[in-house]
FINUPA-681865 format. One line per field, with one value per residue (C-alpha): residue number from 1; residue in three letters; x, y, z. Coordinates in steps of 0.02 Angstrom, whole numbers, plus 32768, in hexadecimal, padded with zeros to 4 digits. Layout:
<recs>
num = NUM	... $
residu = ALA	... $
x = X	... $
y = Y	... $
z = Z	... $
</recs>
This chain:
<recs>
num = 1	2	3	4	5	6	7	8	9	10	11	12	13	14	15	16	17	18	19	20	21	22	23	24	25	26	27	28	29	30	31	32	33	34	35	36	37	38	39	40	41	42	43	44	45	46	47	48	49	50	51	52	53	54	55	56	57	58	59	60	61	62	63	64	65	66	67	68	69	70	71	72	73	74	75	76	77	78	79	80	81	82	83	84	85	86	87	88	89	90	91	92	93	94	95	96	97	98	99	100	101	102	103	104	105	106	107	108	109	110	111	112	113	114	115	116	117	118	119	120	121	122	123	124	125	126	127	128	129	130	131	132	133	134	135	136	137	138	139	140	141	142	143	144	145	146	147	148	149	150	151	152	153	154	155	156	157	158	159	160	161	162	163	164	165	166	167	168	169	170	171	172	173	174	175	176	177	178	179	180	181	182	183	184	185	186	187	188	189	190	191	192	193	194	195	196	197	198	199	200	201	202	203	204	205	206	207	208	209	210	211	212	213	214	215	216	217	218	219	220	221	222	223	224	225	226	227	228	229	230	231	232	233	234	235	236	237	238	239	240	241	242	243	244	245	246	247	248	249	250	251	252	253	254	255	256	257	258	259	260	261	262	263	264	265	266	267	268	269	270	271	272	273	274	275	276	277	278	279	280	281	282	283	284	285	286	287	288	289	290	291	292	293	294	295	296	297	298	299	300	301	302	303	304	305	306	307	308	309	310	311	312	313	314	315	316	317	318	319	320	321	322	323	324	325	326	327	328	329	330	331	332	333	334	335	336	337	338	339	340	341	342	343	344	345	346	347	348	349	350	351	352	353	354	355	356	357	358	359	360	361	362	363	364	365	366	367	368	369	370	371	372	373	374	375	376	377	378	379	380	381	382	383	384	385	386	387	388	389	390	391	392	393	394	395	396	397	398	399	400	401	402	403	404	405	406	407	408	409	410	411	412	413	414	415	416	417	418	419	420	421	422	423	424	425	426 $
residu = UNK	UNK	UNK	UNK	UNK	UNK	UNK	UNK	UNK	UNK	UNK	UNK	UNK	UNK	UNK	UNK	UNK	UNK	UNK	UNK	UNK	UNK	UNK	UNK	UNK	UNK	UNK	UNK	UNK	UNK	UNK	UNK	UNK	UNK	UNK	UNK	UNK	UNK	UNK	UNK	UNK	UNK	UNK	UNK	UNK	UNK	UNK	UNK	UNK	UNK	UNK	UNK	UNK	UNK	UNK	UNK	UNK	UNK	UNK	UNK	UNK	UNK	UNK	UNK	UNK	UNK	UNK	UNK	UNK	UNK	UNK	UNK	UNK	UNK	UNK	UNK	UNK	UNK	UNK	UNK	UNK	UNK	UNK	UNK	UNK	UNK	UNK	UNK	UNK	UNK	UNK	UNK	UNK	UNK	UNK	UNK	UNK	UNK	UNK	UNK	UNK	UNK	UNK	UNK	UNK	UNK	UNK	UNK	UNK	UNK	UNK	UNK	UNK	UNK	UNK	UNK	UNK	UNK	UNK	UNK	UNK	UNK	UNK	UNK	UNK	UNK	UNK	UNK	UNK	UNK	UNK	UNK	UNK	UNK	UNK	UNK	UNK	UNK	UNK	UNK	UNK	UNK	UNK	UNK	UNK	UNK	UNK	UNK	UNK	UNK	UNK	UNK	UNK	UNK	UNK	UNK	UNK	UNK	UNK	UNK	UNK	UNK	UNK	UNK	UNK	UNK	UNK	UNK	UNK	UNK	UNK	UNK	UNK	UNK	UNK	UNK	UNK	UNK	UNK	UNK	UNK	UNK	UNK	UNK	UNK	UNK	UNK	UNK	UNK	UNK	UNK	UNK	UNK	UNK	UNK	UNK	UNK	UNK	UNK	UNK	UNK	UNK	UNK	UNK	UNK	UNK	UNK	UNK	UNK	UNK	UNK	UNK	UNK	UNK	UNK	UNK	UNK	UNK	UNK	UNK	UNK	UNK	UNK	UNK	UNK	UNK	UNK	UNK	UNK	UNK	UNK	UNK	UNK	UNK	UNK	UNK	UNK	UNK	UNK	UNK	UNK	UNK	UNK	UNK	UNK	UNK	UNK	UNK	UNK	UNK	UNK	UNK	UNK	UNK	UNK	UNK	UNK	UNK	UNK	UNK	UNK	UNK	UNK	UNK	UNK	UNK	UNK	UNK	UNK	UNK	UNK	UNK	UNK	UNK	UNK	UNK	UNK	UNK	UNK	UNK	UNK	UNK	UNK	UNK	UNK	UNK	UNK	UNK	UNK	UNK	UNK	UNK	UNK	UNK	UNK	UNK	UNK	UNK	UNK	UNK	UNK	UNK	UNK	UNK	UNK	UNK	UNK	UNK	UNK	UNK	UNK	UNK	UNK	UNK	UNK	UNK	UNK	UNK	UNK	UNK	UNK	UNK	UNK	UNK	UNK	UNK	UNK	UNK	UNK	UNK	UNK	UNK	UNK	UNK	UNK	UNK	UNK	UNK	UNK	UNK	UNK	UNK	UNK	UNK	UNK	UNK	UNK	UNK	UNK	UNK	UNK	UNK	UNK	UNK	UNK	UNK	UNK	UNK	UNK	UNK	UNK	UNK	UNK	UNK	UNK	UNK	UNK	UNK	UNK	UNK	UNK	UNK	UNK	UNK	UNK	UNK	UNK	UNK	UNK	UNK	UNK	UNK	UNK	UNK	UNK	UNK	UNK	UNK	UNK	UNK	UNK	UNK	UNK	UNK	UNK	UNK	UNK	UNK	UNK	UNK	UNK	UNK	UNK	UNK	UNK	UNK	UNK	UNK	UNK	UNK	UNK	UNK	UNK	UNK	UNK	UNK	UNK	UNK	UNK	UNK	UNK	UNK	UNK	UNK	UNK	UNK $
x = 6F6F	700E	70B1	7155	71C6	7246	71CA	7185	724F	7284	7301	72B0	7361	741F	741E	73A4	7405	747E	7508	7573	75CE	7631	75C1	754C	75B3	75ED	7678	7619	7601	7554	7546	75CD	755F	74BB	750D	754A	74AE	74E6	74D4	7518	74D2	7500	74F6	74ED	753A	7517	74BA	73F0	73CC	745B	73D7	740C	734F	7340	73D7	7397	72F5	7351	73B2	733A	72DE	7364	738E	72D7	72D7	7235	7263	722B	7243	7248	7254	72BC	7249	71CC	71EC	7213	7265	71C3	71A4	7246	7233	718E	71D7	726E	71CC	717E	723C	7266	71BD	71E8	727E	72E5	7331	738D	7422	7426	7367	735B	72E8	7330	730D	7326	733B	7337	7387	73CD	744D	73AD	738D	73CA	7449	73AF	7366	7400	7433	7396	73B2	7463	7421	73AE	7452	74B5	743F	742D	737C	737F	73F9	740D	740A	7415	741E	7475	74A0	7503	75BE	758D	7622	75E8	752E	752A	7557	7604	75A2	7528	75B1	761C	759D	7593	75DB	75CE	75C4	75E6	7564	7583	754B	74FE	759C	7559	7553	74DB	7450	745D	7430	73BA	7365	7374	7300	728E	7269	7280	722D	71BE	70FE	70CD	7160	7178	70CE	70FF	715A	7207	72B9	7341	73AC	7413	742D	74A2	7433	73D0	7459	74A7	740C	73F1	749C	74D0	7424	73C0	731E	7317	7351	72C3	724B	728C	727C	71D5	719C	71E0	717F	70E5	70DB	70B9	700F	7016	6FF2	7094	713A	71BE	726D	72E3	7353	73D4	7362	72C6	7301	7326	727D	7221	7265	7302	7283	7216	725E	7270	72BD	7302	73CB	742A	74BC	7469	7412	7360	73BC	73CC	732B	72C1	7322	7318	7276	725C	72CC	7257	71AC	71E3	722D	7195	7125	70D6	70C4	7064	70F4	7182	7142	7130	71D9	71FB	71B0	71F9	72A8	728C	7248	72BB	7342	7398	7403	73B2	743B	743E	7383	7395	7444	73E2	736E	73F0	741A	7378	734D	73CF	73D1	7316	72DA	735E	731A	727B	725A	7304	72B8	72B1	736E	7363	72CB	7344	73E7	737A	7322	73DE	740A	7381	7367	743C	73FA	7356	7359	72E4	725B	7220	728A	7217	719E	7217	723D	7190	7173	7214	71EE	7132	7174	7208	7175	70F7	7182	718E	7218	72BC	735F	73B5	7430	7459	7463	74B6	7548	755B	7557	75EC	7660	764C	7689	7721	774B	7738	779C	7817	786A	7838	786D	7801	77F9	785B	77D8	779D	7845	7867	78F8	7931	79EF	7A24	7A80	79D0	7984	7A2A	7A0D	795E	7900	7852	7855	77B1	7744	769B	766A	75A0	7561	75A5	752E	746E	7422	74D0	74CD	755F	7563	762B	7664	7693	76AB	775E	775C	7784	76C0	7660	75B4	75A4	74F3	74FA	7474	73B4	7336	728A	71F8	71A4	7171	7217	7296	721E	7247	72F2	72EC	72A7	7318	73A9	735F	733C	73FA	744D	73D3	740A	748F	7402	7383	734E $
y = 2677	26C6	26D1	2664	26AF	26D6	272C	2786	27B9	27D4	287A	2907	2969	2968	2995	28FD	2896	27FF	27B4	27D8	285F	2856	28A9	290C	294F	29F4	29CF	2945	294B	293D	29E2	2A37	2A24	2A51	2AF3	2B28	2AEF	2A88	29D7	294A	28A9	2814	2775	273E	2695	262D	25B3	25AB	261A	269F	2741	2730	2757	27DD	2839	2851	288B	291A	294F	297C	29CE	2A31	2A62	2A83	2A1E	29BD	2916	2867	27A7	2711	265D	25ED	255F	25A0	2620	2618	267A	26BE	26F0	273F	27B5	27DE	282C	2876	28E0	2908	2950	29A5	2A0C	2A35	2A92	2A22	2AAF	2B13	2AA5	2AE5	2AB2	2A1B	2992	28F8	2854	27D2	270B	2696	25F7	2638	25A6	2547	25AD	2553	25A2	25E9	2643	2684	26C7	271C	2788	27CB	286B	28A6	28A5	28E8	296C	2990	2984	2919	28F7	2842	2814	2740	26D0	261C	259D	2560	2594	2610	25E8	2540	2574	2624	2633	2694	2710	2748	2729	27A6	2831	280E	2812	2789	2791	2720	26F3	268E	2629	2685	2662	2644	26ED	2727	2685	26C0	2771	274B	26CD	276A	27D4	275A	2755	2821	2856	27DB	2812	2754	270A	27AD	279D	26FE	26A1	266E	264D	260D	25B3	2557	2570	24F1	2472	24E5	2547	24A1	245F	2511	24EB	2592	25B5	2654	2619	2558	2598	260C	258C	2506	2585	25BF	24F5	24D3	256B	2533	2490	24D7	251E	25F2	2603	257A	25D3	258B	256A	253E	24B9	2448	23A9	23FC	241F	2355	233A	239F	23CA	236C	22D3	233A	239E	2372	23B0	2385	237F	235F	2324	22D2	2231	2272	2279	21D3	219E	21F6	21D2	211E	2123	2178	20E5	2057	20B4	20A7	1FEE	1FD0	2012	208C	2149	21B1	2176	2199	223A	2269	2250	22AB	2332	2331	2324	23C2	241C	23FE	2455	23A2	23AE	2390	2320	22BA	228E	2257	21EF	21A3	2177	2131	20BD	2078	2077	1FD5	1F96	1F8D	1F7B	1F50	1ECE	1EE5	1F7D	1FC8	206B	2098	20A4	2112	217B	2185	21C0	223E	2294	2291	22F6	2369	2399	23C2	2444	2486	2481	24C2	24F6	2481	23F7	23BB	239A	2325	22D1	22A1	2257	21EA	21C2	218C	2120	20C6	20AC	205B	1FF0	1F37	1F0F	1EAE	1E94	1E27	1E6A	1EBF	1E03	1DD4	1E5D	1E39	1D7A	1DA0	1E0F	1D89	1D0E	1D62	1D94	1CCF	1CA0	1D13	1D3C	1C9F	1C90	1CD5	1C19	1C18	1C03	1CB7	1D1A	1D95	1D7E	1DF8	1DC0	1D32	1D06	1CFC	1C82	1C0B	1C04	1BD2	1C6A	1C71	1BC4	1B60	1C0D	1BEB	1C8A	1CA9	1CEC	1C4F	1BE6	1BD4	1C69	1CBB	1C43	1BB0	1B6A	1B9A	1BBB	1C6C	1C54	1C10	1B49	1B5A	1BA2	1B5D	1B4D	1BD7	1C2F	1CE2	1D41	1CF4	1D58	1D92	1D72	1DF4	1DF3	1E32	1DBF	1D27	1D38	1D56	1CAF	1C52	1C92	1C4F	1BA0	1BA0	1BB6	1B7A	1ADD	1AB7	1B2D	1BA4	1B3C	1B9C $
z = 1793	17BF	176B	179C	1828	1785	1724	17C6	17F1	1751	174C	16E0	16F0	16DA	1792	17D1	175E	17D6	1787	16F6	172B	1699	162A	1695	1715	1732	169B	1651	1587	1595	1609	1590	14F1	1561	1596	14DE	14AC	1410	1424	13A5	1377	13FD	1424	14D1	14EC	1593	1617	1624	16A8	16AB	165A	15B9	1586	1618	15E5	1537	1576	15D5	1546	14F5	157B	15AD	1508	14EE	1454	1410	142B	13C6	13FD	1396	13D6	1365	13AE	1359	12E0	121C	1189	1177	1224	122E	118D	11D0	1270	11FF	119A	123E	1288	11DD	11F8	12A9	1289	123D	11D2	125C	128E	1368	135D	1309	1368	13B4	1385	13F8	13C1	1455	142E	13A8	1395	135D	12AF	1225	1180	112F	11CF	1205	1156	1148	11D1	1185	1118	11AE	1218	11A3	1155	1212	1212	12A6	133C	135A	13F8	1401	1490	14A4	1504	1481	1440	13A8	1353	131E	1321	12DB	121C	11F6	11B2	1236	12B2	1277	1282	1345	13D2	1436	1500	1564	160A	169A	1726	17B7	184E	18F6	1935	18A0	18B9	196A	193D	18C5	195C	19EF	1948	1947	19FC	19F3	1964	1929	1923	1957	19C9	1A22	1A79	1ABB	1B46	1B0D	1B45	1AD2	1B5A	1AD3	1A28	19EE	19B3	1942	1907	18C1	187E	1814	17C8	17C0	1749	17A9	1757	17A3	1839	1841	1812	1878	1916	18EB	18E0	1985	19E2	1994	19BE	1A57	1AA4	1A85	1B3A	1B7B	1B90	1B2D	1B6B	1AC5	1AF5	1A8A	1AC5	1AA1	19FA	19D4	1A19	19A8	1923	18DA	18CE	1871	17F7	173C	16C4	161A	161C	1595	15F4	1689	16B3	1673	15C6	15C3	15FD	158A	14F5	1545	153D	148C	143B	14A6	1469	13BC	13D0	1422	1385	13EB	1382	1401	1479	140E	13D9	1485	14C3	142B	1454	1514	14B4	1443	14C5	153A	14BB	147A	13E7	1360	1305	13A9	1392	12C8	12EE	1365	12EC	1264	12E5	1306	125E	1248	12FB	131F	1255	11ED	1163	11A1	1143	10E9	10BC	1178	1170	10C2	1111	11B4	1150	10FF	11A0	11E9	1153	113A	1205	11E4	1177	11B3	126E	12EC	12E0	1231	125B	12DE	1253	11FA	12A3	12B5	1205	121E	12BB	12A9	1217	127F	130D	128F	1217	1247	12AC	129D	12F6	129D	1253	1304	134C	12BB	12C1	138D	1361	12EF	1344	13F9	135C	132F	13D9	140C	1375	1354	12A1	1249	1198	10F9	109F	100A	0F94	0F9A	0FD1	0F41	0EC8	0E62	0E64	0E07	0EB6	0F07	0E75	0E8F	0F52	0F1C	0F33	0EE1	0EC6	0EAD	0ED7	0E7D	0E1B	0E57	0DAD	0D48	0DA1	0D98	0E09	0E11	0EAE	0EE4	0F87	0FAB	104C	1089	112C	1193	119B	1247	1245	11AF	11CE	1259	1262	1274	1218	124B	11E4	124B	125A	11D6	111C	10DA	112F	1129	1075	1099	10FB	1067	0FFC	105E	1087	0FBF	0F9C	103A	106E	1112	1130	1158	1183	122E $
</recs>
């Protein structure tokens, strides 16, 4: 089978390498440190699809370096030491020599991961090289941080997606055999989004939905055709966001765990924040269970707090256990209904008056105006229960809070009727 366009076209030197002149041109940082031949730990800091992983790659070719890659989707503390042994051995010892590790996603280790990469960096037995599409500064612990230097990537202007199109057709082992004119650009130069990688993809997807022996004409129509209706792709800022974590929420209201864990799974891999995924989760745990089952709310504060520590790559495993426990609790929205039910009250009925009864009074003016007077202290009574009323006159009686239809607020419902009678009497 063969390799994507990208992989096929990805640049193997500083002088194949389009885009960010900045650090690779002829006065570029990058080429600087290449040419004196010492090169410092980095982090490079942009987009999906600007060559953050590319230009790490040719570092430490050109530098003639051995070179080691972690994901931090997949990689732990352990897996990290065990490449830090591995570099030590390889010359690890002579500082102009040392191997280069890089960590894509890097953003995505967690306190522990990160801090147990500080003595290799600063025994210089490896040069970190990192990659992120998120701001290091809130991502990167203070400490690692300050052993790098962080470089900045960014999108690919029109003039270098163009270029990197005209290599394709050029260069390409595959495309340059074939029969293809790029009339118009426009449409899948917008659709890359400045990201070198989707636009590759997205061109290689259009030529092959056509027959190898057809000559292809690239058009901005032919491009809506064929390929903006068919491209996916996880975006945490666009409408597919939404959908899928619409989706996740209903599979889990829905009591449905291979579902849930699915969209999961589409979330995490598609590079959502993790914190995003367990507040989502708090809030379900009270608007879709609530009384049902309370501990979902406690097992949901408690996945929020330990994913806040942890991260990727072992907080997908706590993800899953909360979420194939929301998916399988019974179900409940009644104190949702009962909250909404409340606030289209007040709203309604404006500031109406706390009764007297139950204001507070902790002046003697307050007792004289008849503050606190006649309130009916629960725990004198039989039950620690009195049938006062709490609520304005203006709204006695009102029904806000109707327990479900499940083992726990049936007997929440019983309770009431036993103290209230007919006051909650649903």
């Amino acid at each position: 089978m063969n390799e994507p366009l990208a992989e096929r076209l990805r640049p193997q030197t500083l002088a194949d390498y389009l885009s960010q002149s900045h650090l690779v041109g002829p006065k570029g940082v990058l080429t600087q440190q290449l040419q004196q031949g010492v090169i410092a730990s980095m982090i490079f800091w942009g987009p999906p699809g600007t060559g953050k992983t590319t230009l790490a790659t040719i570092v430490a070719n050109e530098s003639k370096r051995p070179f080691y890659t972690l994901s931090a989707i997949n990689s732990g503390v352990k897996d990290i030491r065990d490449v830090i042994d591995k570099a030590k051995q390889s010359g690890g010892l002579f500082t102009t020599k040392n191997p280069i590790l890089f960590i894509d996603e890097i953003h995505r280790f967690s306190k522990s991961q990160q801090d147990s990469l500080l003595q290799a960096v600063e025994k210089g037995w490896v040069t970190l090289i990192g990659a992120t599409t998120e701001n290091p500064s809130f991502e990167v612990i203070p400490a690692l941080l300050s052993r790098c230097q962080v470089y900045v990537l960014n999108s690919f202007d029109k003039k270098d997606l163009e270029a990197l199109l005209k290599r394709a057709l050029k260069e390409d082992s595959i495309l340059s055999k074939r029969s293809i004119e790029l009339k118009e650009t426009e449409a899948l130069i917008r659709l890359s989004g400045g990201d070198a990688r989707k636009l590759l993809n997205l061109f290689e997807l259009l030529v092959t939905s056509f027959d190898e022996n057809e000559s292809v004409v690239i058009t901005n129509d032919l491009v809506s055709e064929r390929v903006q209706s068919n491209t996916v792709r996880y975006d945490k800022t666009g409408d597919q966001h939404y959908d899928i974590v619409s989706a996740f929420i209903k599979s889990i209201r829905g009591s449905d765990p291979n579902a849930a864990t699915y969209w999961l799974a589409r979330m995490i891999e598609g590079g959502e924040d993790v914190k995003f995924i367990a507040r989502r989760l708090l809030i379900l745990a009270s608007e879709d269970i609530g009384n049902a089952n309370p501990t979902a709310l406690v097992i949901a504060n408690n996945t929020f707090q330990a994913v806040s520590v942890i991260g990727y790559p072992e907080s997908r495993i706590i993800l899953s256990q909360c979420v194939t426990y929301l998916a399988t609790s019974p179900k409940s929205n009644a104190a949702y209904e009962a909250i909404g039910k409340a606030q289209q009250l007040v709203k309604a009925t404006g500031d109406l008056s706390v009764p007297l009864s139950i204001r507070n009074a902790p002046t003697k003016l307050m007792k004289e105006l008849g503050y606190g007077d006649n309130y009916q202290y629960a725990h004198n009574y039989e039950n620690s229960f009195v049938p006062h009323e709490f609520l304005p006159d203006e709204i006695k009686g009102t029904k806000l809070y109707n327990p479900g239809n499940n083992n726990r607020e049936n007997a929440q419902r019983d309770f009431l009727k036993s103290r209230w009678k007919d006051k909650y009497n649903y």
